[in-house]
N, C-alpha and C positions, 0 to 999 in steps of 0.2 A: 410388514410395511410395504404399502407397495410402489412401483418401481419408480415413479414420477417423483414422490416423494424422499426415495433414495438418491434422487440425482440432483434433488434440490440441496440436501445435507452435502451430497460429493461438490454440488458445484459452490457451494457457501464454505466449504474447507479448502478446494483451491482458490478461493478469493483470500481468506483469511493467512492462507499459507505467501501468499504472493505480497501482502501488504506487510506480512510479519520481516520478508524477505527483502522484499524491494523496498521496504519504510526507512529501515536502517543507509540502506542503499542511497535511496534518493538525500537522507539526512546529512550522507558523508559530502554528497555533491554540494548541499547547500554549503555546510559546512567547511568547504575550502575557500569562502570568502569571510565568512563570522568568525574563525577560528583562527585557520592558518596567518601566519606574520610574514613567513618569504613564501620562494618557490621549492625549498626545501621539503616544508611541512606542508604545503599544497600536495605534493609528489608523497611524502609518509599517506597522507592522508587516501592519496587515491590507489596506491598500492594495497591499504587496507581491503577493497574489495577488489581488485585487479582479476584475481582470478579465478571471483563468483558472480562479478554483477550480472553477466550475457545468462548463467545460471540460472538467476532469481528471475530473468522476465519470461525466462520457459514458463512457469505456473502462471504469468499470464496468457500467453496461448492457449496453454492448455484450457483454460476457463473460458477464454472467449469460444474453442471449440469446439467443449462440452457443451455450452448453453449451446450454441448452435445447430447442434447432433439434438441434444436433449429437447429442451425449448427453444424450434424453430421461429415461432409467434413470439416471445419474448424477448428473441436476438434481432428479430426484423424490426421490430417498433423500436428494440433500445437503438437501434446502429443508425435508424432512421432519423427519429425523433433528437438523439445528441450527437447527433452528423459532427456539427462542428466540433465542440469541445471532444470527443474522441478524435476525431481529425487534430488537434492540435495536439491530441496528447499522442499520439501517434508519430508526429513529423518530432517533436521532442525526445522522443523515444530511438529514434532515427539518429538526427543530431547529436546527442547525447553519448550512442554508439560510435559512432565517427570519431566525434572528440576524445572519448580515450582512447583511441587508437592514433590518431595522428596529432595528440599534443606534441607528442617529442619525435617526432620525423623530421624536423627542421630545430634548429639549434635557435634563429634569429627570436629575441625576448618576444618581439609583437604578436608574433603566429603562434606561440604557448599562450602568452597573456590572452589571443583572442580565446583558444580553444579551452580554459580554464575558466574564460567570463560564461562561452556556453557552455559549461559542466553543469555551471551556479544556474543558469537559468534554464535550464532544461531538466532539473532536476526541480529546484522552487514550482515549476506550473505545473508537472505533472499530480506532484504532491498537494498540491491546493484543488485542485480540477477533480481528481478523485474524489475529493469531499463533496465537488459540489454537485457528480452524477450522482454520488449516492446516495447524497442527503434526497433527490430529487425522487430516486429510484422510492425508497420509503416513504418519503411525504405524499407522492400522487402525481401523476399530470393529467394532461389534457387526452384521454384518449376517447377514441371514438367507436362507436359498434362495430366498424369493421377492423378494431382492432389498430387501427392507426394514429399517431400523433398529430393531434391539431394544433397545437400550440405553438409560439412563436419559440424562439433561441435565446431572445432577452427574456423570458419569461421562469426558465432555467435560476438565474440570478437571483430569486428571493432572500430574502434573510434566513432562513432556514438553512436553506443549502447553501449559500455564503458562509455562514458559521461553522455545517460541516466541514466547508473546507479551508477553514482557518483553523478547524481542530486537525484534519488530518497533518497541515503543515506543519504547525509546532510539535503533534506528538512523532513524526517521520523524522523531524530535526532534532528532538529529545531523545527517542532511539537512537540515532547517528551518530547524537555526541556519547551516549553512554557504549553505545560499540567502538567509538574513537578511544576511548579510557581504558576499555578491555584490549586493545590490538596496540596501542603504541604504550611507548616508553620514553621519559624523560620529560621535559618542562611542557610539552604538548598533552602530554597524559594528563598533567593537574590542569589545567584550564578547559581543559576539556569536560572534567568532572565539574569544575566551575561552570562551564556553559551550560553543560546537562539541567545543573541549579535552575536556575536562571529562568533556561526553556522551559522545564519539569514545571512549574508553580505557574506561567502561562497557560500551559496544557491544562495542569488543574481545573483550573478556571474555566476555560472555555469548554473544557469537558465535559464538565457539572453542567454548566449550561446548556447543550447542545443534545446530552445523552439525557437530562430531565424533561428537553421540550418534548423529545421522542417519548420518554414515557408515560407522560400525561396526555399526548396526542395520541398515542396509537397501542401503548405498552400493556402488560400482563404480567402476571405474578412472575412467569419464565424469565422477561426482560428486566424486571424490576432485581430480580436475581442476579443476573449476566452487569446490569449494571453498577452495585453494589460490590462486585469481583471485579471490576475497572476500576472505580475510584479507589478501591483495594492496595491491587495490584500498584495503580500509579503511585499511591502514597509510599507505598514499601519499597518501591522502585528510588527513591528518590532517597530513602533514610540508607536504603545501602547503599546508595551513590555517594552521599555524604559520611559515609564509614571508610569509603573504600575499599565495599566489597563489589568489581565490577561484574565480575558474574552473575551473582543474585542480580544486581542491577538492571542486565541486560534482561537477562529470563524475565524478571518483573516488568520491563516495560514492553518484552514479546508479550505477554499476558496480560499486557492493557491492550492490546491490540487484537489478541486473540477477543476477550470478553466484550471489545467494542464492535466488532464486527459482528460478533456472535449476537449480540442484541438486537442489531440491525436483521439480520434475518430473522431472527426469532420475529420483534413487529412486523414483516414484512409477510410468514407465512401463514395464510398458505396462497396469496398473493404474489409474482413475481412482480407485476409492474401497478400498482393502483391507475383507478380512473377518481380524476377530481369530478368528472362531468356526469358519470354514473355508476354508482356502484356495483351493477352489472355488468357492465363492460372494462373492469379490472380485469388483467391475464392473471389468469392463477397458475398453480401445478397443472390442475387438470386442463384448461382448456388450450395454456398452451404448450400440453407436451408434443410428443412426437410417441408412435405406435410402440404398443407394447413388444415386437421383434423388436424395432432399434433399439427402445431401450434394455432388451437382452442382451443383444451382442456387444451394446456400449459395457457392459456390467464385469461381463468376461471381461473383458479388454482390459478394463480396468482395473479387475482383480489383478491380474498377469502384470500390467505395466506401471502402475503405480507404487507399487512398492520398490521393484526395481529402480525407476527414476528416483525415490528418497533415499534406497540405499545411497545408490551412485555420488548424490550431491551431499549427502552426508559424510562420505568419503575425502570430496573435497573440501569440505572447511577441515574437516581434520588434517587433511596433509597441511593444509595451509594455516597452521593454530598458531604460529608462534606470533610475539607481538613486534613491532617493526619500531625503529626510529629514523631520524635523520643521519646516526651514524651509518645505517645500513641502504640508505641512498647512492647508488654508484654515479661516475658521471657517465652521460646520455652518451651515446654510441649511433651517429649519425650514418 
């Protein structure tokens, strides 16, 4: 295989590794307005990732990085061309940081209440936004021969990519509640699993919808595959949610996450960005890699430092395994 094509696989597993990650993640932030009743279980719910979330958005770095090492011509049009909605998901990403750290700096209800309103919404946009670069990413845009994006911002907005990003929301918020069912204990844990319900048969829906337009528009026996393992996943995901088995639960709806991404690249290669305007003028692997040195040294590097970085973080969900309640909430310490 050669090396352009190895770094399109590495950069489409840290993409999948970051949504598997940061899905749950952004679902818990939604989640402290859909779920939680006081500020108790707001507070269970956000200590739930406390001491992985800053964790989970390293593999976005990394990803944004990599393409950029990797697929210089790929990173310059995508960064160009979705300026803004990366800009927004950026500043939310930002915000969002901030918020858990200084909810509870101050004791007075209003400055938690506010930084707890931006958890919800800065988690909600990131999570919808993602669907709708990438729905965008797969479908096509506007590119031009010299590689650059013509197209308008509102243009972004189709029903296409709208849809993906109404499935990333629900299935990020149907992770979240099924990681909320694995991690707490007590009358939080069952409603939780009740939400999971609820969200899980949304997702369904929009799943089916959004992963079948993909593969009548652009799909292959490969995708047709990958997505057949999502509706899968999802379904199974959901009868052991209703078992109350949450660990299969969780695993099964990481695994609709894994096989829905993985379909997206799969139609998408061996194209990184389509052109609507010419077939021609799509950035693929090859044209827009970067020289076969970089891509050596990037390959080393990445033997060496990615494993390492999964041990590490593997390490800490484990320290951090047990499940938490509102009994185990202390009072804040100003």
């Amino acid at each position: 295989m050669e090396l352009h094509n190895v770094w399109f696989v590495l950069i489409a597993f840290l993409w999948i590794g970051y949504f598997f990650l940061e899905g749950f993640d952004f679902g818990i932030g939604i989640l402290t307005r859909l779920l939680a009743r006081d500020r108790a279980e707001k507070r269970v719910l956000i200590n739930t990732i406390g001491p992985v979330w800053d964790g989970n958005e390293v593999w976005l770095l990394t990803a944004g990085a990599s393409t950029f090492a990797a697929f210089p011509e790929w990173y310059a049009t995508l960064f160009s061309g979705f300026y803004l909605p990366l800009l927004v998901i950026l500043v939310c990403l930002i915000i969002r940081g901030v918020a858990f750290e200084y909810r509870v700096k101050r004791p007075e209800e209003r400055w938690q209440r506010n930084w707890e309103t931006a958890i919800f919404w800065t988690s909600l946009i990131p999570a919808f936004l993602w669907g709708v670069a990438f729905g965008n990413i797969v479908r096509g845009v506007k590119i031009d021969s010299e590689f650059e994006y013509v197209g308008h911002v509102w243009e972004l907005l189709n029903p296409y990519a709208l849809l993906g990003g109404l499935v990333t929301l629900t299935l990020f918020t149907f992770h979240g509640a099924v990681f909320a069912a694995l991690k707490t204990v007590g009358d939080i844990r069952g409603r939780a699993r009740q939400t999971a319900l609820r969200v899980g048969l949304l997702t369904a829906v929009l799943a089916l919808a959004f992963l079948g337009w993909t593969q009548i528009d652009s799909g292959d026996g490969a995708s047709l595959v990958a997505m057949v393992v999502t509706v899968a996943a999802l379904v199974a995901a959901l009868v052991a949610n209703q078992a109350g088995r949450e660990g299969w639960s969780f695993a099964l709806s990481g695994a609709t996450i894994v096989a829905a991404v993985t379909m997206l690249f799969l139609t998408l290669f061996p194209n990184v960005m389509p052109s609507t305007l010419n077939a021609e003028w799509s950035l693929t692997v090859t044209n827009a890699s970067s020289s076969d040195y970089t891509l050596k040294i990037m390959t080393w590097l990445a033997v060496i430092a990615l494993p390492l970085v999964m041990l590490y973080q593997g390490w800490t969900y484990w320290v951090f395994r047990k499940r938490i309640g509102t009994q185990h909430i202390a009072d804040p310490v100003h």
